[in-house]
TILO-973484 format. One record per residue (C-alpha): residue in three letters; x, y, z. Coordinates in pm, 1 decimal. Each point is the difference from the previous one (the first is absolute). Example, Ala and Ser with C-alpha at 12.3 -4.5 7.8 and 13.67 -1.06 7.14 Angstrom:
{"ALA"; {1230.0; -450.0; 780.0}}
{"SER"; {137.0; 344.0; -66.0}}
! end
This chain:
{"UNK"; {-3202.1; 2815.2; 5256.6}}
{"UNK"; {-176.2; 109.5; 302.5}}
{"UNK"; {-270.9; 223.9; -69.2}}
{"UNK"; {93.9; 335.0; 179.3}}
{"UNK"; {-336.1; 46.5; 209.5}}
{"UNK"; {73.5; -398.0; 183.3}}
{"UNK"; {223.1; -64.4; 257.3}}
{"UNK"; {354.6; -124.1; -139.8}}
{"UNK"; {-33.6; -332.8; 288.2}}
{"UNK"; {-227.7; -132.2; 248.0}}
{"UNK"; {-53.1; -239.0; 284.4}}
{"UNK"; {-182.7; -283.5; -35.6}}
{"UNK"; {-151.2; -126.7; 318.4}}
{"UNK"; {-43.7; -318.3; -51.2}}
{"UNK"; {-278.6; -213.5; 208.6}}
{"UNK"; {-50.6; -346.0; -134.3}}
{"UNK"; {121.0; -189.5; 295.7}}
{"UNK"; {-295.0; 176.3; 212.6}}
{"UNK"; {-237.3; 145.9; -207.2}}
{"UNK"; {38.9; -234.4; -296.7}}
{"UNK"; {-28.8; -301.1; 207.2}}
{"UNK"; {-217.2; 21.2; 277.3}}
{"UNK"; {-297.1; -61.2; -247.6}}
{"UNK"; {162.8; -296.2; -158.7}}
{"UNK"; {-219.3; -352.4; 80.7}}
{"UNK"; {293.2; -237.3; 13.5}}
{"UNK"; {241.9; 71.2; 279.2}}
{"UNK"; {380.0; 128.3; -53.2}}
{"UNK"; {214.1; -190.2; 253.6}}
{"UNK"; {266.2; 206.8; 136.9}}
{"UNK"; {258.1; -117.1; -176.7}}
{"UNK"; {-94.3; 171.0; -318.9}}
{"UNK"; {-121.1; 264.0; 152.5}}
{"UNK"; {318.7; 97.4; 102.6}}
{"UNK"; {197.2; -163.6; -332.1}}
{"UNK"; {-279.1; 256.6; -162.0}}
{"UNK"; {88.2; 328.6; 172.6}}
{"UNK"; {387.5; -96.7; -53.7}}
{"UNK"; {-110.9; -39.9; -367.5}}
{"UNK"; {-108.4; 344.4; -6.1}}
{"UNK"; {232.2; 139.7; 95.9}}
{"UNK"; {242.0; -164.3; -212.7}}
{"UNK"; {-198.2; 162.4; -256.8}}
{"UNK"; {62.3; 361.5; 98.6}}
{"UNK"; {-291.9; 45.4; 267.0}}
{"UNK"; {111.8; 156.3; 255.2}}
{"UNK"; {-282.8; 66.3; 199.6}}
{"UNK"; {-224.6; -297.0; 66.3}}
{"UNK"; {-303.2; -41.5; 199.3}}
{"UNK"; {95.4; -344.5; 169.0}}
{"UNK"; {-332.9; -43.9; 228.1}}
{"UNK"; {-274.0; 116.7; 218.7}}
{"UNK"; {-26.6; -37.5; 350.1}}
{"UNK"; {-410.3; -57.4; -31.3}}
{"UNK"; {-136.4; -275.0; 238.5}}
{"UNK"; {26.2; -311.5; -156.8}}
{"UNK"; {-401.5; -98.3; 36.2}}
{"UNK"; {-36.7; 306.7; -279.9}}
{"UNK"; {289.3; -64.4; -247.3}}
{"UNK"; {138.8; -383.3; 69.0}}
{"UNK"; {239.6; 57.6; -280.9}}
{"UNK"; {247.0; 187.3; 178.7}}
{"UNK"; {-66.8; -156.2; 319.5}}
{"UNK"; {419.7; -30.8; -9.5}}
{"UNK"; {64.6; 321.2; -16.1}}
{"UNK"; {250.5; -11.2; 278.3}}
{"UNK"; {169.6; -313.1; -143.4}}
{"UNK"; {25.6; 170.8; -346.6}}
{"UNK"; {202.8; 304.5; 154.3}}
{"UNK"; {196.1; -212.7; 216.2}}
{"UNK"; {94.0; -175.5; -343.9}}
{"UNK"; {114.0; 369.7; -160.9}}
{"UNK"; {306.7; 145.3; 135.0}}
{"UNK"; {-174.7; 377.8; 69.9}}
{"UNK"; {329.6; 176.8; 98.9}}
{"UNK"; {241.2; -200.5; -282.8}}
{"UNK"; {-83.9; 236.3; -298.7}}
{"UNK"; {-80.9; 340.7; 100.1}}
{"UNK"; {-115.6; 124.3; -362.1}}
{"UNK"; {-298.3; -235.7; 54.5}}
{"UNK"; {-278.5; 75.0; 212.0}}
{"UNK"; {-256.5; -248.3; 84.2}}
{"UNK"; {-313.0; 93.1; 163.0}}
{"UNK"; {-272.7; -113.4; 127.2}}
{"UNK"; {-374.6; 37.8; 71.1}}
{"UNK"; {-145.6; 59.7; 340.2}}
{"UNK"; {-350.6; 29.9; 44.3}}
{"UNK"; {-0.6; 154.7; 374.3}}
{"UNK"; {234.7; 34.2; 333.7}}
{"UNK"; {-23.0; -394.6; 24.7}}
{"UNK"; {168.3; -67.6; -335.9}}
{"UNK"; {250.2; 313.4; 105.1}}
{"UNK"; {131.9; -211.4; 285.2}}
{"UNK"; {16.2; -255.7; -213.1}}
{"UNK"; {163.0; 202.8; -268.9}}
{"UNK"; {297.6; 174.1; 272.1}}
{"UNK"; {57.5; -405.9; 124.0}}
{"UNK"; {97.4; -77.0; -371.7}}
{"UNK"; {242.0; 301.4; -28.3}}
{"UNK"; {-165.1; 188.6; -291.9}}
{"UNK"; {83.9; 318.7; -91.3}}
{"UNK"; {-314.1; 100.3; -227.4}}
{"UNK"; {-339.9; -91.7; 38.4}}
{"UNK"; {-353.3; 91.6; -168.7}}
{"UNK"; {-300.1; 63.0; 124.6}}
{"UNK"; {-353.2; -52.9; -227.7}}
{"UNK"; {-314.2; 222.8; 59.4}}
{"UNK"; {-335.8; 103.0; -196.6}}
{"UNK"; {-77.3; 239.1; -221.1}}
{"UNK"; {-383.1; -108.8; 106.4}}
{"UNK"; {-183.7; -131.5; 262.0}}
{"UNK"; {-116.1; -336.9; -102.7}}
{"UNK"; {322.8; -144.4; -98.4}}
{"UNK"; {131.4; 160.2; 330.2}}
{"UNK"; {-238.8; -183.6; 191.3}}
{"UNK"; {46.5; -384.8; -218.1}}
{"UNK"; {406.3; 53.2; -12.8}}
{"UNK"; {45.6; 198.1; 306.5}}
{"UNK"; {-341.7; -70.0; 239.4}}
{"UNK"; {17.3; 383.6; 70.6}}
{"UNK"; {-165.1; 261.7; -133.9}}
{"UNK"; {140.9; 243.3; -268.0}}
{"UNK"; {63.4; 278.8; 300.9}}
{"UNK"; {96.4; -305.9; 265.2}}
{"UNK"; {268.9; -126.6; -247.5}}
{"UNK"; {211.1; 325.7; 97.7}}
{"UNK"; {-42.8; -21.9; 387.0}}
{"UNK"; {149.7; -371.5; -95.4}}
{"UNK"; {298.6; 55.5; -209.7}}
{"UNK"; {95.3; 353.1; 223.1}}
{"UNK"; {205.4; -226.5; 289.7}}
{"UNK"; {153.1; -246.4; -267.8}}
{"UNK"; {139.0; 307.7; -201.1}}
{"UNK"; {126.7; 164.2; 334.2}}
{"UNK"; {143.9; -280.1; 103.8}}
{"UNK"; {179.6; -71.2; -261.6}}
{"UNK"; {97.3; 351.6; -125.4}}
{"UNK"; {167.0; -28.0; 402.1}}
{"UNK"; {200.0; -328.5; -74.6}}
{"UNK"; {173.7; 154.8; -340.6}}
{"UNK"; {-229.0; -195.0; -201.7}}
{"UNK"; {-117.8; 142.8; -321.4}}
{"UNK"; {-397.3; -37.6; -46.9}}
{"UNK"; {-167.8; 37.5; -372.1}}
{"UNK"; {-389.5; -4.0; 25.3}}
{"UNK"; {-234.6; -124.6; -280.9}}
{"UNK"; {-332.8; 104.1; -101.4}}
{"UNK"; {-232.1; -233.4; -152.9}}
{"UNK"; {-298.3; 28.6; -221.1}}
{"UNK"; {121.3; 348.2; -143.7}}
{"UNK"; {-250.7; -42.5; -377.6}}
{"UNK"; {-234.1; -224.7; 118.7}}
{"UNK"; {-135.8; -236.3; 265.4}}
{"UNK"; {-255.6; -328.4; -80.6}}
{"UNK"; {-227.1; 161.2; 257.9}}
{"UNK"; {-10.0; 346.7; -34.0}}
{"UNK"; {82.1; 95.8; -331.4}}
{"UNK"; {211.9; 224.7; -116.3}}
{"UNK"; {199.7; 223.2; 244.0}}
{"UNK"; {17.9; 363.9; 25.3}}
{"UNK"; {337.6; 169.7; -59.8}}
{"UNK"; {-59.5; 215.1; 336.6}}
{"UNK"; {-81.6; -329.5; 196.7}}
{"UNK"; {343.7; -151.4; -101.3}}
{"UNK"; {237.0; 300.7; 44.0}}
{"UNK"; {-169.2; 55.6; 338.4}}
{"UNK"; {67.9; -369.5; 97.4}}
{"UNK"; {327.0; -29.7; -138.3}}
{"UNK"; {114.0; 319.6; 101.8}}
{"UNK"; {-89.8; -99.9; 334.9}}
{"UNK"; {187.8; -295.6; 45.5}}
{"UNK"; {329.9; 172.8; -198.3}}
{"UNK"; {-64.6; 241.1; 318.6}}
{"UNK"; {18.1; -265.1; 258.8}}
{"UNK"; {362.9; 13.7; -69.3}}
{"UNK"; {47.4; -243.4; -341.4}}
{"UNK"; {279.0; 99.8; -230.8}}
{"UNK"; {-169.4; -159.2; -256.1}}
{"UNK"; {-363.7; -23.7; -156.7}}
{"UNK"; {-95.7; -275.8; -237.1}}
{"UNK"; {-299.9; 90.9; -232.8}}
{"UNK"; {-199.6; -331.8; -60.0}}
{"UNK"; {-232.7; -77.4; -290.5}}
{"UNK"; {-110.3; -367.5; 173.1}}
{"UNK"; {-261.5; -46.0; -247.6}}
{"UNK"; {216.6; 112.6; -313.6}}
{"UNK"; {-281.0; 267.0; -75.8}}
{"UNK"; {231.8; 245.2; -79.4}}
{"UNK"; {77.7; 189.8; -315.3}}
{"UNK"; {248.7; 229.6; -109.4}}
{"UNK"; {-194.9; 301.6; 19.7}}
{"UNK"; {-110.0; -97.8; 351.7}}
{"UNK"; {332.9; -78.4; 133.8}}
{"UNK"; {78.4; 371.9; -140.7}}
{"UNK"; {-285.9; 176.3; 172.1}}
{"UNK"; {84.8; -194.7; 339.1}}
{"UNK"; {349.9; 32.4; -6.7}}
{"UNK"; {-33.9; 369.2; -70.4}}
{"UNK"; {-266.1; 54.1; 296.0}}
{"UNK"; {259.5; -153.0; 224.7}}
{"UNK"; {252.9; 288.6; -148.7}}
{"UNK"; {-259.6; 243.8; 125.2}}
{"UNK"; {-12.3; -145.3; 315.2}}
{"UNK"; {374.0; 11.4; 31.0}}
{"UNK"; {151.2; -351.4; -34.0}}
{"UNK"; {199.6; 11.8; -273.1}}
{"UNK"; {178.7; -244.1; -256.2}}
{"UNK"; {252.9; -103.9; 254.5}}
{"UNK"; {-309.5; -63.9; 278.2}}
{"UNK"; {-135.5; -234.4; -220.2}}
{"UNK"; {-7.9; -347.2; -178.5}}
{"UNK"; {-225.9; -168.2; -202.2}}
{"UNK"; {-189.5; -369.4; 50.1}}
{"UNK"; {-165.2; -126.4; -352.2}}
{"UNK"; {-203.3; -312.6; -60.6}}
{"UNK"; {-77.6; -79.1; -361.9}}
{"UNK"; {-332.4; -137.4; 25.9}}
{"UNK"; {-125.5; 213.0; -296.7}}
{"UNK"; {354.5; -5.7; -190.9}}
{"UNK"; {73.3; 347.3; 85.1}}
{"UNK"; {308.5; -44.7; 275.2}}
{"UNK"; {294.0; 78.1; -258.0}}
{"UNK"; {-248.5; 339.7; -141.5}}
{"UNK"; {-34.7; 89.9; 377.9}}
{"UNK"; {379.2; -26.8; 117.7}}
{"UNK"; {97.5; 186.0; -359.6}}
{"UNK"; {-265.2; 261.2; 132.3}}
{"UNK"; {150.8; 3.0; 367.1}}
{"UNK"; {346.6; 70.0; -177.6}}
{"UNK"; {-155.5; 299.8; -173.0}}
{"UNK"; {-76.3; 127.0; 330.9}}
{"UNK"; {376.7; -25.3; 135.7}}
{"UNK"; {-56.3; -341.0; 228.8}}
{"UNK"; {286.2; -178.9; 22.1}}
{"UNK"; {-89.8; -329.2; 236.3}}
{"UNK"; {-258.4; -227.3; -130.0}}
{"UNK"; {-84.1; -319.9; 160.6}}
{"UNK"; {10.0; -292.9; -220.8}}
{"UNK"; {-31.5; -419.7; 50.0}}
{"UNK"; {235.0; -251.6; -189.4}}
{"UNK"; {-139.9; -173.5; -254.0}}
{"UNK"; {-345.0; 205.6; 52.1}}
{"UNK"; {-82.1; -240.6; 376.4}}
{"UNK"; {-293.2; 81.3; 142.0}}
{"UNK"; {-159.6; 219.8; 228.1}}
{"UNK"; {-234.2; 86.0; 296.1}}
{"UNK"; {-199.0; -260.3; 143.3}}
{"UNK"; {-312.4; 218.4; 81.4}}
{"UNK"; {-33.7; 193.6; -329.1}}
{"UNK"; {-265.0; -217.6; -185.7}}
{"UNK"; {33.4; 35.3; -366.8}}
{"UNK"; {413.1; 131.7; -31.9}}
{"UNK"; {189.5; -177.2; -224.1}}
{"UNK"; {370.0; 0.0; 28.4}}
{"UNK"; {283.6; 281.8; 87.3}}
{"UNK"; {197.8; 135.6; -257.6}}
{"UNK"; {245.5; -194.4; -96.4}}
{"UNK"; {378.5; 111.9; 80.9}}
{"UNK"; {136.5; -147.4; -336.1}}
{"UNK"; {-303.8; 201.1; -214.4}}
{"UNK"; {60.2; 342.7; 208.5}}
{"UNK"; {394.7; -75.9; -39.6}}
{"UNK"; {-19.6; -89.3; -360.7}}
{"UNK"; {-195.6; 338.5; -49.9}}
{"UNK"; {243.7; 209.5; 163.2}}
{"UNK"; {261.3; -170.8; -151.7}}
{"UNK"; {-100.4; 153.4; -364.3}}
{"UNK"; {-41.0; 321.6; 160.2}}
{"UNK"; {344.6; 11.3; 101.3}}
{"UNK"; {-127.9; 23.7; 400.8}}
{"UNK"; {278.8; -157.1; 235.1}}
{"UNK"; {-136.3; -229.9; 261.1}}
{"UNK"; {315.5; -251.1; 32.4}}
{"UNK"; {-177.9; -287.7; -75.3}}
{"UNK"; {50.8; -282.4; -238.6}}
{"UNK"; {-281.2; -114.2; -173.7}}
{"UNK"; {95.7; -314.5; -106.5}}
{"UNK"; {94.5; -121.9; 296.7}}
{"UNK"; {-293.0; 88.1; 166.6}}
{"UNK"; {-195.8; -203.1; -258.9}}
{"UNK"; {185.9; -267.6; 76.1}}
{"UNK"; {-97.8; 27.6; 349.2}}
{"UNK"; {-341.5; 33.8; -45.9}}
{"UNK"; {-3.2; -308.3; -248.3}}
{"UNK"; {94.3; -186.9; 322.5}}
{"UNK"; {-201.6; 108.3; 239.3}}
{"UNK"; {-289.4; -46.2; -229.3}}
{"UNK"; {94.3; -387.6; -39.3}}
{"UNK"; {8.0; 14.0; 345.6}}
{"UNK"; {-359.6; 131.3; 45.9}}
{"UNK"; {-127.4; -218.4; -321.9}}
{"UNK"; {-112.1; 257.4; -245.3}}
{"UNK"; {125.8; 238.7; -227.1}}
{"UNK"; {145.3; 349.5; 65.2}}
{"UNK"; {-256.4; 248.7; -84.7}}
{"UNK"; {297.2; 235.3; -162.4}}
{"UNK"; {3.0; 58.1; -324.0}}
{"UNK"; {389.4; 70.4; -49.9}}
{"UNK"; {36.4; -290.1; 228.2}}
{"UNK"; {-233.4; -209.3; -244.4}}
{"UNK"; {194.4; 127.7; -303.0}}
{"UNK"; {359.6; -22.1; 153.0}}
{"UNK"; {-142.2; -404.6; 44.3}}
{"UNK"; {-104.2; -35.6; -330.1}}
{"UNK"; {350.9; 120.6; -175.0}}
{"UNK"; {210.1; -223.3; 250.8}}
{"UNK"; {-280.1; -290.4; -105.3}}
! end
């Protein structure tokens, strides 16, 4: 049974193709990058961050990113929506040439990992990201914005609430219909995600203005996303199999795993339309393909019974 103060379903944004990848050593080819993404979605995803349109001297993995969407038919299945990260106007254009209908953009909740990820300031990042957002809001395209380093950054420390909901509020205001709360470290804990979430509330960005981004570098992703369903979210971001994450966060371990946050809600009776054993499945292969084990621990225990 559902407990009555959690949502009854949720969406599960799933971002293992970008996100979980981009940090990965050995390179994906194309090929199963796209036989991944069709994987997921065979599993019940159905919305899939398929790539970022970063310049391929900062993130060589998805230096294909056009070749990867030209593999995915974007208009064959309207119930899925695929994405895609743009870090400024240039990856825009590059974005509208592709034909996507959704895009993100990824800011700061400080300045030093503004100025390593972004090379602007913590105030510049907004005079950057204004134009993309306009643009895109003009073409139809949806825009969701994430803010990074929301419990902690390697260089400065822990993060005041106020700094956070000022940044993130800031770039919801640029005209995002979407803002993704991200614990890039994995700092987090439950009663922190509370306090946060419910400064946001006070703020006025609401459940429905909000997901959730968890790395479980300290163990605590599942107690954080239970926490965030406490507080009425009902989007979390999640990477099969538990892939990677960002290449300039020194010290974060992997992002929660879609099978562990699935398997979770699962037992709680929360709908999110996927199937978790054939996810597993697909993040067995795609961990052969990269050489080493999937860091998810339904995925590792879903191996084990089929061994």
């Amino acid at each position: 049974m559902t407990a009555t103060s959690l949502p009854d379903s949720v969406v599960i944004y799933e971002v293992g193709a970008r996100d979980g990848l981009q940090n990965e050593a050995i390179t994906v080819s194309t090929h199963d990058k796209i036989a991944f993404i069709r994987r997921l979605a065979e599993a019940g995803l159905t919305t899939i961050e398929a790539t970022s349109f970063v310049h391929p001297k900062w993130i060589p993995q998805l230096a294909d990113a056009e070749d990867v969407l030209a593999g995915l038919d974007l208009a064959g299945d309207p119930a899925l929506s695929l994405p895609v990260l743009v870090p400024n106007e240039r990856g825009l254009d590059r974005a509208l040439a592709a034909g996507v209908t959704r895009i993100a953009i990824f800011g700061s909740a400080t300045d030093t990992f503004a100025r390593k990820n972004l090379n602007r300031s913590l105030e510049d990042q907004f005079a950057m990201f204004e134009p993309t957002v306009a643009r895109a809001r003009a073409a139809g395209i949806d825009v969701r914005a994430y803010v990074s380093m929301c419990f902690g950054d390697p260089w400065e420390g822990d993060v005041p609430i106020a700094q956070v909901v000022e940044v993130g509020r800031r770039l919801f205001d640029l005209g995002a219909s979407q803002l993704s709360i991200g614990d890039t470290l994995g700092l987090a804990t439950p009663g922190r995600v509370h306090d946060l979430l419910g400064a946001f509330a006070a703020a006025g960005l609401g459940a429905d203005d909000l997901a959730v981004h968890f790395h479980d570098t300290y163990g605590q992703a599942l107690a954080n996303s239970y926490a965030a369903l406490e507080a009425g979210i009902r989007t979390f971001d999640a990477s099969a199999g538990g892939l990677r994450g960002c290449p300039y966060a020194p010290g974060a371990a992997g992002n929660l795993a879609t099978e562990d946050l699935v398997w979770m809600l699962d037992g709680l009776g929360i709908r999110s339309g996927v199937d978790v054993a054939a996810l597993a499945r697909t993040s067995t292969w795609m961990a052969a393909t990269l050489g080493r084990p999937s860091t998810s621990r339904v995925v590792q225990a879903l191996a084990a019974q089929d061994a």
